[in-house]
N, C-alpha and C positions, 0 to 999 in steps of 0.2 A: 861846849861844842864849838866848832871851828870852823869857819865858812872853809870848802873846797870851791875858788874858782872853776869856771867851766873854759875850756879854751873859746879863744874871741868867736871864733867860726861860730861858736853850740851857742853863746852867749847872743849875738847876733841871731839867728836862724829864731832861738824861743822868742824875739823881740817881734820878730817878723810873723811865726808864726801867731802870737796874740793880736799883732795890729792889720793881718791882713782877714782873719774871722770876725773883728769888728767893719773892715771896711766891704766885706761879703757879706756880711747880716743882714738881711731884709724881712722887716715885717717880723721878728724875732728869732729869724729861721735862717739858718744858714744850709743851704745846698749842697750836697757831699759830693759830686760831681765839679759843678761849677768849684766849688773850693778846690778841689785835687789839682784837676785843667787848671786854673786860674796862676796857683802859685808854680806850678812844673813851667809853665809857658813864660814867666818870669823867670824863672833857672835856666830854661832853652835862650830865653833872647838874652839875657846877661854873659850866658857862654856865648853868643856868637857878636856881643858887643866885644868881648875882651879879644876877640880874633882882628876886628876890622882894626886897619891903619889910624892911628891917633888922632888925625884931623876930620876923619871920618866918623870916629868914637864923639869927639868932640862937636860936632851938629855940623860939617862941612859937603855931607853930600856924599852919595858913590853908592855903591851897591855893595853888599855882605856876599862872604860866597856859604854854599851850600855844604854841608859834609854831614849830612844822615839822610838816610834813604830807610823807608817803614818795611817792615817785611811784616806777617799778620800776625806771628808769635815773636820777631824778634827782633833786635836793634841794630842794624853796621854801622859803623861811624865813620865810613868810607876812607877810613887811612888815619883818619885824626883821634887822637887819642883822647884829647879835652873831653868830647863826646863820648867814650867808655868810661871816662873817668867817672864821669856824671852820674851814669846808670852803676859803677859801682859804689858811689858814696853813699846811691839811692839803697843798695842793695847792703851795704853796710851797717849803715844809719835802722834800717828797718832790724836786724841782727839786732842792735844796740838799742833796739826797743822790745826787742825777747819775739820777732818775728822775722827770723831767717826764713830767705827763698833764693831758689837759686834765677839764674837769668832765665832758664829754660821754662821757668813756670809762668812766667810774665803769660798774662793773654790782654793780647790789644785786642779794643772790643772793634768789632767790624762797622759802627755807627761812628766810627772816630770819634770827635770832638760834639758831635751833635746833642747830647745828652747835658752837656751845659747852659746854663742862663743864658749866659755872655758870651759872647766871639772872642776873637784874638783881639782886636783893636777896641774895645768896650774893657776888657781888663788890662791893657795895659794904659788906658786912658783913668780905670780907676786907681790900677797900683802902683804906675810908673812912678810918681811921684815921694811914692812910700820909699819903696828901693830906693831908688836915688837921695832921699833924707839919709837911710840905714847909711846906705856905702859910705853917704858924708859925716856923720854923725863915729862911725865906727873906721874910718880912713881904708875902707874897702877899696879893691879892685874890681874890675870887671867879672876876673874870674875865678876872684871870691866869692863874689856875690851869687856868683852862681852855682858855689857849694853850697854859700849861707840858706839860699835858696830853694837847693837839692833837699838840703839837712830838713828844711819845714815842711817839703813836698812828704818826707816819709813820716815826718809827725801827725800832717794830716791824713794821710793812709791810715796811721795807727788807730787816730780817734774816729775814724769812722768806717772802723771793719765790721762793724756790725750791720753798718747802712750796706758797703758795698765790698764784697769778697775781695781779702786781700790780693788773689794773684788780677782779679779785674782793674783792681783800683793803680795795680802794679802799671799794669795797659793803659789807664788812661794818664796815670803820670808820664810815662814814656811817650804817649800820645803827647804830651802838652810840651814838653821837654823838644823833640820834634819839630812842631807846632811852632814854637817859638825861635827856635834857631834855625830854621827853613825861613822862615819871614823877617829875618831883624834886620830893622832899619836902625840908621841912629838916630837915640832918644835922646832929645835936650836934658841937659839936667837941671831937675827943678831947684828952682831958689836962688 
């Protein structure tokens, strides 16, 4: 038998998605909420890290601009395409786990983000560090990283459709996704 490499993206994302259910683990238990939000909000702030000016990427200060607006069932990405792009790798990736959906069926849950352990700023304080090892570790970009990201967002959908219906879980990854690139500052990178 014969190894099939997986492309860097897939190879990357399965890395991500095993080390960030170790770093979401508490008490033996991992939270299917909190996990979803947790890694979508790290694929939202990486896309809108790969948008802001280099020196600004680089820990120099300035503010991100904005380009997703929530609607209750569904996503605009206000002109920018990074942002569809997102929700369709999300919407691909989940296909290539034998659970097609279209964008229509997304339901953002009306509690937003509330339903999670951790805030915005509690997970990216605990997985900032991780991404930034990955992207270094595997010579990623910003907006790679933010497939790499995508790609584990729809892994952990997959492993936890039984906790939470898939088109909900659809909603809170786009919720997190959102969530994250509405809010991105630059993040130092660790190391």
């Amino acid at each position: 038998m014969t190894y099939q490499p997986h492309h860097p993206l897939v190879e990357a994302a399965l890395l991500m998605d095993r080390s960030i259910r170790l770093l979401l683990t508490e008490a033996d238990a991992l939270h299917a909420e909190t996990w979803i939000l947790g890694v979508a909000r790290m694929a939202g702030t990486e896309l809108q890290r790969s948008l802001l000016p280099e020196a600004t990427r680089a820990g120099a200060g300035g503010g991100g601009r904005r380009f997703w607006s929530r609607q209750p069932r569904l996503v605009e990405a206000s002109g920018d395409q990074q942002g569809r792009r997102l929700v369709a790798v999300l919407l691909a990736s989940l296909a290539q786990l034998g659970e097609p959906m279209a964008e229509e069926a997304i339901i953002c849950p009306p509690e937003g983000s509330a339903g999670a352990l951790l805030n915005l700023e509690q997970t990216r304080e605990r997985l900032g560090a991780l991404v930034a090892a990955c992207a270094r570790s595997h010579g990623l970009e910003a907006a790679e990283m933010a497939e790499v990201l995508t790609i584990a967002t729809a892994l952990a959908l997959h492993q936890c459709r039984e906790l939470v219906p898939l088109t909900l879980g659809a909603g809170l990854a786009v919720t997190g996704l959102v969530e994250g690139a509405r809010t991105a500052r630059p993040m130092a990178m660790a190391g």
